[in-house]
C-alpha positions as CSV (number, residue, x, y, z in Angstrom):
1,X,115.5,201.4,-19.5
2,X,118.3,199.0,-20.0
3,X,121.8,199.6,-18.6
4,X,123.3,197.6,-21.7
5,X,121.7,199.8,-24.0
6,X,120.4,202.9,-23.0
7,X,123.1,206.0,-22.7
8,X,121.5,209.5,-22.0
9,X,118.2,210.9,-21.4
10,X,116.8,213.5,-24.2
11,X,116.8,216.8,-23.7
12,X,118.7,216.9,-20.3
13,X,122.9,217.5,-20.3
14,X,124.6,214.4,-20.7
15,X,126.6,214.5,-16.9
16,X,123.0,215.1,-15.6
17,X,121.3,212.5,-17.6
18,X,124.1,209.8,-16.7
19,X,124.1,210.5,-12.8
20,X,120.2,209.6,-13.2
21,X,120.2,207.0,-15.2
22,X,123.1,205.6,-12.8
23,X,120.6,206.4,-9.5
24,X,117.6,204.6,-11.9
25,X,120.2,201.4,-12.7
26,X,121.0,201.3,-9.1
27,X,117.2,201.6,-7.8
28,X,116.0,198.8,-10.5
29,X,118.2,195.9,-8.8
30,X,117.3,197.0,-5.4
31,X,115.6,193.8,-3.3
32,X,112.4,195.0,-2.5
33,X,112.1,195.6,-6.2
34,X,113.1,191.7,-7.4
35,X,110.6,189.1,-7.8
36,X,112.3,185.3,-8.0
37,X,110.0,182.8,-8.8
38,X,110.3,179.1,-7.3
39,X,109.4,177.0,-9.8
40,X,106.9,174.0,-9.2
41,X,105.0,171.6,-12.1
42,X,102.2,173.6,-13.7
43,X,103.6,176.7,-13.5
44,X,103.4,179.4,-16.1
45,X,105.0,183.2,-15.6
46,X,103.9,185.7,-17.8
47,X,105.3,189.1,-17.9
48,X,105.1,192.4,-20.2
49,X,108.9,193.0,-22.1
50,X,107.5,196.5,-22.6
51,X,107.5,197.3,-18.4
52,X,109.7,194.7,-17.0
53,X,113.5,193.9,-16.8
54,X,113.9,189.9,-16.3
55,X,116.9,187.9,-16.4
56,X,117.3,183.7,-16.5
57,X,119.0,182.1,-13.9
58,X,120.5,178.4,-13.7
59,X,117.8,175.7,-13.7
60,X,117.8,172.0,-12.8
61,X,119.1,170.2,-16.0
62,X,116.4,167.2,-15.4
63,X,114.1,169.9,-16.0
64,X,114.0,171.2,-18.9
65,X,111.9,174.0,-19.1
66,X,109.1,174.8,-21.9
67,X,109.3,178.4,-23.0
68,X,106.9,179.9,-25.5
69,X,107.5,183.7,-26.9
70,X,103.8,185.4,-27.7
71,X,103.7,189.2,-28.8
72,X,100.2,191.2,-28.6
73,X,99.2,194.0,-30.7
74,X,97.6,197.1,-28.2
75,X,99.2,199.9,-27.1
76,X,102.4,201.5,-27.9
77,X,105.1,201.0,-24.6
78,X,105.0,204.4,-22.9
């Protein structure tokens, strides 16, 4: 569920699926459910694209920070 990219929910009417999805959008950003990690040396975050919504925020340009992109094959998102 993405609210850039995702528009109605199948099979229900499209005012019912948009209230929803607006409810879900509004949920999603909710404190308790935001994790911000502190970074410190020797750190390595992992998480699953498939289950979790993550956004970059501004970083200490002295740092610059190593990312590496792996994709596993296993099961199909649900």
């Amino acid at each position: 569920m993405n609210q850039g990219f995702t528009i109605g929910i199948a099979g229900m009417p499209e005012g019912e699926g948009r209230a929803l999805l607006a409810e879900l959008f509004s949920d999603s950003v909710r404190p308790a459910h935001i994790y911000r990690h502190r970074w410190q040396a020797g750190d390595l975050v992992a998480w699953d694209n498939r289950c979790t919504m993550h956004h970059a925020t501004e970083y200490d340009v002295h740092y610059v920070p190593a990312i590496q992109r792996t994709t596993v094959r296993g099961d199909r998102p649900v």
